[in-house]
N, C-alpha and C positions, 0 to 999 in steps of 0.2 A: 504493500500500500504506500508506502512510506519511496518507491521509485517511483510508484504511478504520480505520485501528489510532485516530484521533482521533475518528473519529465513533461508535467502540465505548466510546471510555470517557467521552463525553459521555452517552452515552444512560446508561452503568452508573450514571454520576456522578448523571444527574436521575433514575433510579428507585432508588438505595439507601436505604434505612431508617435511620434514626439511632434507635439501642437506648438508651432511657432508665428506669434505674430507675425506679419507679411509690413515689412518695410514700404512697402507701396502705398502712397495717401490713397484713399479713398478719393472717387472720380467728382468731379464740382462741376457745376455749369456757369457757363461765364457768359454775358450776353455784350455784343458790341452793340451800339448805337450808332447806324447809319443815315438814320433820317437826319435833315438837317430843321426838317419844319418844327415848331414846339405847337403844344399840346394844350388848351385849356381843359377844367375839371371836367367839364361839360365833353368835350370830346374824349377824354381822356374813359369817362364811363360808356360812351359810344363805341370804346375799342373795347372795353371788356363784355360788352353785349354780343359784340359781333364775333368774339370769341379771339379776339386779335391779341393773346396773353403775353406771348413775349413784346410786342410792341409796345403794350401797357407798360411791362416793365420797365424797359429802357426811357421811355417820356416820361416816367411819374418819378419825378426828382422828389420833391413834397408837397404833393396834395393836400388840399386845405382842409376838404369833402373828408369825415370821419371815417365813410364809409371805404371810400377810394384808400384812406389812411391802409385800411385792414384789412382789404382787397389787397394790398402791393407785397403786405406782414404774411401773408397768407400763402400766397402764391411763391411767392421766396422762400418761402419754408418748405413748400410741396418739392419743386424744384432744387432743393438743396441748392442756394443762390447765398453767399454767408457774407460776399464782398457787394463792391462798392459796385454802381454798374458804369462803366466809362463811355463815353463817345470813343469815336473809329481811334482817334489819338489820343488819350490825355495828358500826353506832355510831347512838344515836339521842342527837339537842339539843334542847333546846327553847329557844327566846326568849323575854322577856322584855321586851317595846319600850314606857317609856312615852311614846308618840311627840307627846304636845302637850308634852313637860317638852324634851326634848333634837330636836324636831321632825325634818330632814332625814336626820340620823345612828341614828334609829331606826331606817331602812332605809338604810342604806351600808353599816351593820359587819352586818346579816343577809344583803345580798346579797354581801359580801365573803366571807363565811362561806361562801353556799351555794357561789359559785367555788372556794374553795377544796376543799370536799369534792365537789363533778363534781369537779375535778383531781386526785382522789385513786384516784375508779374502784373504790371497794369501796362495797356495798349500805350507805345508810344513813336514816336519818330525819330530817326536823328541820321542828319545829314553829313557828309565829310564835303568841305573845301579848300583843296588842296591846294596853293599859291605855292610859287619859286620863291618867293621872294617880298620883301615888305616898303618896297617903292610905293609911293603916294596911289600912283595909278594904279596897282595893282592892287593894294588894299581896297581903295576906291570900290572897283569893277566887284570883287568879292563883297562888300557891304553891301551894294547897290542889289547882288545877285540873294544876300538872304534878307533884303529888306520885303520881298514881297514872296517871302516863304511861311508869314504867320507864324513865325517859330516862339515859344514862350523864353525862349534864353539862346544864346549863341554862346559859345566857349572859343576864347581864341587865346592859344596859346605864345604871343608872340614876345619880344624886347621890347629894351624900352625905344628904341626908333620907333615901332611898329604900334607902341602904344601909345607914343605922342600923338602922333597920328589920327588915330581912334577918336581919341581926347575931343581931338578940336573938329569932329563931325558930329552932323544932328544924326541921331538917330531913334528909332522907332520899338527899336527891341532893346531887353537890354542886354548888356554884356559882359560877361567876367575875365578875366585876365588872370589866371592864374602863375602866371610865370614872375608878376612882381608885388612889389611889396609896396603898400598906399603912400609910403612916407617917402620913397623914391621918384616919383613925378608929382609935378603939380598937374590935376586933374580936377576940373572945377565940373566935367560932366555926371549929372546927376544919373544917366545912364549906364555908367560903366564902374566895375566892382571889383576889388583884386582880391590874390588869393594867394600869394606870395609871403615868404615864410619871414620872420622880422629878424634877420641874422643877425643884428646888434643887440636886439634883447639879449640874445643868446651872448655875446660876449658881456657884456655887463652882469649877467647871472654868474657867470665864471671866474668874474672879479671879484666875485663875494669871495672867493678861495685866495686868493692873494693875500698873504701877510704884506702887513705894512710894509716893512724893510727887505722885503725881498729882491733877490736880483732877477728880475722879469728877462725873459728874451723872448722876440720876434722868430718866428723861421718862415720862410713864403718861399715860391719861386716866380717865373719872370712873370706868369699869367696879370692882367691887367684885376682877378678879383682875388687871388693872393696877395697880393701888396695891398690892394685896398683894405680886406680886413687888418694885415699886420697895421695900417696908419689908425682903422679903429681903435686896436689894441690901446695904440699909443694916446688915443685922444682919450681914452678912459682913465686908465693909472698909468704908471710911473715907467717908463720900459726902458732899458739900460743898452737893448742892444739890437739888431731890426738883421739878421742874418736873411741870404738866398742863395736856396739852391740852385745848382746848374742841373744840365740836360742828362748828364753824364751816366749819375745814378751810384756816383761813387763820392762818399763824404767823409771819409773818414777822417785826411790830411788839412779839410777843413773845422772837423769836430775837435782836433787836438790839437788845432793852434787856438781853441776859442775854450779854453780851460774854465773860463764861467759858466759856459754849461753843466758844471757838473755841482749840484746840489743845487740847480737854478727853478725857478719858475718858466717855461717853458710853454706858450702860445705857437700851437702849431697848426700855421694856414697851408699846409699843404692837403692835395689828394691822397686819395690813401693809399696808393702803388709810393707815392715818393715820401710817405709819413713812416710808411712799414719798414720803406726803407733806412729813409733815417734814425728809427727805433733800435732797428736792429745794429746798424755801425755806432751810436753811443754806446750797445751794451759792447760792444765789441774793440771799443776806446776806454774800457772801466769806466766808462763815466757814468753815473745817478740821478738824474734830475729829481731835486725836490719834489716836484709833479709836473706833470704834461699834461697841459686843456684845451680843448679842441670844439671845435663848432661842430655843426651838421654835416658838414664836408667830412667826417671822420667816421659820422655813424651811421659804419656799414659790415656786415658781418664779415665782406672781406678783411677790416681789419684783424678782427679773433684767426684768420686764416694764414693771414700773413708775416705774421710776427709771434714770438714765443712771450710764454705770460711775461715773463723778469722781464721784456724790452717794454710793458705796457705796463707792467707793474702798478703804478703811480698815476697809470692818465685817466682823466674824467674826459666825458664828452658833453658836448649838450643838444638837445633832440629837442624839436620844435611839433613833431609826429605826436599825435592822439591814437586812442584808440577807436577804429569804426567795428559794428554789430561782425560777431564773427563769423556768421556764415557768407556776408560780403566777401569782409575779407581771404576766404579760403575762394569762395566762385572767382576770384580777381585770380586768385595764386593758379587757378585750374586754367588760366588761358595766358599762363607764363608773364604776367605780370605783377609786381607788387607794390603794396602799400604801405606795408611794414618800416621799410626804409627806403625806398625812392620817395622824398617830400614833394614831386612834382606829380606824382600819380594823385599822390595823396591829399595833396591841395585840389586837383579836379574833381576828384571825388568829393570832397568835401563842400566844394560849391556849389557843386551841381545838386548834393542831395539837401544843401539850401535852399534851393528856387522848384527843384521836386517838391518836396516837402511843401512849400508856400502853394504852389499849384492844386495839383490836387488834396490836400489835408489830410493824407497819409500822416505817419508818425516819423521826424528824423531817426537818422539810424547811427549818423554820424553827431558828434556832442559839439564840435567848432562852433564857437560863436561869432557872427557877424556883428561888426560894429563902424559904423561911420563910412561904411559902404566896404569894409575888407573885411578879412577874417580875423581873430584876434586869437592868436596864439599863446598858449602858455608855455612855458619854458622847462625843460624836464634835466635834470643832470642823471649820465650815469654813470658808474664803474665798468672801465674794460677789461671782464672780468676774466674766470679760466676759461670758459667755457659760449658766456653770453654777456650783454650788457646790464648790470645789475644797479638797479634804483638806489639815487645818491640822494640823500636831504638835502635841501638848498639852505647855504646857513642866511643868518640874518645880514643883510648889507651893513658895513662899517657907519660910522656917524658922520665921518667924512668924506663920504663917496664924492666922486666928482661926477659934478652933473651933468657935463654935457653929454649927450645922446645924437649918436648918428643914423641912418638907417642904411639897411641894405637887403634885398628881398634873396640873394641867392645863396645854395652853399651844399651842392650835394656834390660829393666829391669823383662823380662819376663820368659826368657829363662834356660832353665836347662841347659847343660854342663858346667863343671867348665873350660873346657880349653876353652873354648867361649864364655859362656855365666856367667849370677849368676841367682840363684835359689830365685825367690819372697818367697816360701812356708818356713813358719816355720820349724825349723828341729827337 
């Protein structure tokens, strides 16, 4: 008895089913709205008479008619209807890409964009227009061409040439600019909006780390936004010594003639291919700097790649990047772009799911806040850590900070154009 009762529940044991939810949402109906005519109550109950149901649906925004109310509550319940109901578009953008001026990222922040709106799942539009270049006329011809596209936003990623420009046209839609930063031009158009990251916040945040009497140094190379920041450095505190890299890629004979680098404060405007490099020939001069502080231009996980910890030991960075909803973020990562640390993805994102948001009355997904027509960015410091970059407290600023404030909207340290960006590649 006692084999019959084990060979009964071997057999149950190999033919039972293991019951597993099904990862698969449940199906929804979505209705588009193609009529362009609208609807009064009175016609609106003419279409449920005549049996006309999803037309009802799509027309009856908010009915006044109690009855109509509970007709529309009714009928969306039948129909498993749990969203919003859109017209043919509910959000239409256009782009702006002048892609031989800012090359690669002409197309990163539009395919960033278009991930981000698939991940939103409401019917929309978005157009590319692709310019050579950001000559008068040809911005012109481009403006002219999405002024009678009805678009609810245009994104144009362009300099500041290209944004001057902009500036001083009427226009009809409005526009964001994500590539600069508001305190960089003067822009009296009430139409136009940036998105541009405030790269001297960030060095003033960094300054909070500065002991008083420290021996500060500069490092930059020839680029035209390397030096610019090291002269910010300078306009803030106290800087002792303003050094530049050559093309070469080899520092060492310069590291050990310059003996103050070693137990120094250490502002480094370099990319990160000539930052990692530099890291690693200090360690390899004995030299220690007190700490290494670094802007946006630094925080990229190729640095953790390219350098061993003791060369980074000591350095903080500062990150101007927030965090957006994560399932965005990973749909962005699935079409090989990111926003993690590219801040020019992530500014477009960021603006756009502004003026999303305002449109349709969705929920943001991204937390940036717009202010005085840009984005207002907070300032994050971190440790470059073993592994990752790990969250620094921002101490309290001195009681004698100096106050003047510069602006500068760029600083990722990856990017090719010299009027935007600086070049990581050896030259």
């Amino acid at each position: 008895m006692r084999k019959l009762l084990t060979i009964f529940t071997l057999v149950s044991t190999l033919t039972a089913q293991i019951q597993l939810t099904s990862p698969i949402p449940l199906p929804s109906t979505v209705i588009i709205d193609l009529d362009p005519h609208e609807y009064s109550d009175e016609e609106l109950m003419d279409l449920v008479q005549k049996g006309q149901i999803f037309t009802f649906l799509a027309k009856a925004k908010n009915p006044q008619i109690p009855e109509l109310a509970a007709l529309k509550q009714n009928y969306m319940t039948l129909f498993n209807i749990t969203h919003k109901i859109y017209s043919s578009a509910a959000f239409k953008v256009a782009f702006i890409v002048p892609y031989k001026i800012i090359g690669k990222y002409a197309y990163s922040t539009s395919n960033s964009a278009l991930a981000y709106l698939l991940n939103r799942k409401i019917p929309f539009e978005m157009e590319l227009y692709p310019i050579q270049n950001e000559d008068n006329a040809t911005l012109h011809d481009a403006l002219q061409n999405v002024s009678g596209g009805a678009y609810d936003l245009v994104v144009a990623p362009v300099t500041m040439k290209g944004a001057e420009y902009i500036c001083g046209q009427r226009l009809d839609t409005e526009l964001f600019i994500p590539t600069l930063h508001k305190n960089r031009i003067e822009c009296m158009n009430n139409m136009v909006s940036f998105g541009g990251i405030d790269y001297n916040a960030q060095i003033e945040t960094l300054s909070y780390l500065v002991e008083h009497n420290a021996t500060t140094i500069t490092v930059s190379d020839s680029s035209p936004i390397s030096k610019m920041l090291s002269d910010s450095v300078a306009d803030i505190i106290d800087v002792k010594e303003q050094l530049s890299l050559n093309r070469s890629g080899y520092y060492k004979d310069m590291i050990e003639k310059h003996e103050d680098l070693n137990q120094s404060t250490i502002f480094l405007n370099t990319p990160v291919v000539k930052s990692s490099l530099f890291l690693s020939q200090l360690t390899l001069a004995d030299f220690k700097p007190e700490q290494v502080l670094s802007t946006q231009i630094n925080y990229s996980p190729l640095l953790l790649t390219l350098t061993q910890y003791h060369d980074r030991e000591n350095m903080v960075v500062a990150s101007s990047i927030g965090d957006l909803d994560p399932v965005v973020s990973e749909n962005i990562a699935l079409i090989n772009q990111d926003v993690r640390f590219n801040w020019l993805n992530y500014a477009t994102v960021s603006g756009l799911d502004y003026y999303f948001s305002a449109k349709t009355g969705e929920q943001r997904l991204s937390k940036e806040i717009f202010s005085d027509g840009s984005i207002d960015y907070s300032v994050k410091l971190y440790e470059a850590g073993l592994y990752r970059f790990v969250p620094k407290e921002i101490p309290q600023p001195p009681e004698d900070m100096n106050d003047t404030y510069i602006y500068d909207e760029y600083g990722d340290g990856e990017e090719p154009p010299q009027d935007i960006y600086h070049s990581d590649m050896m030259e």
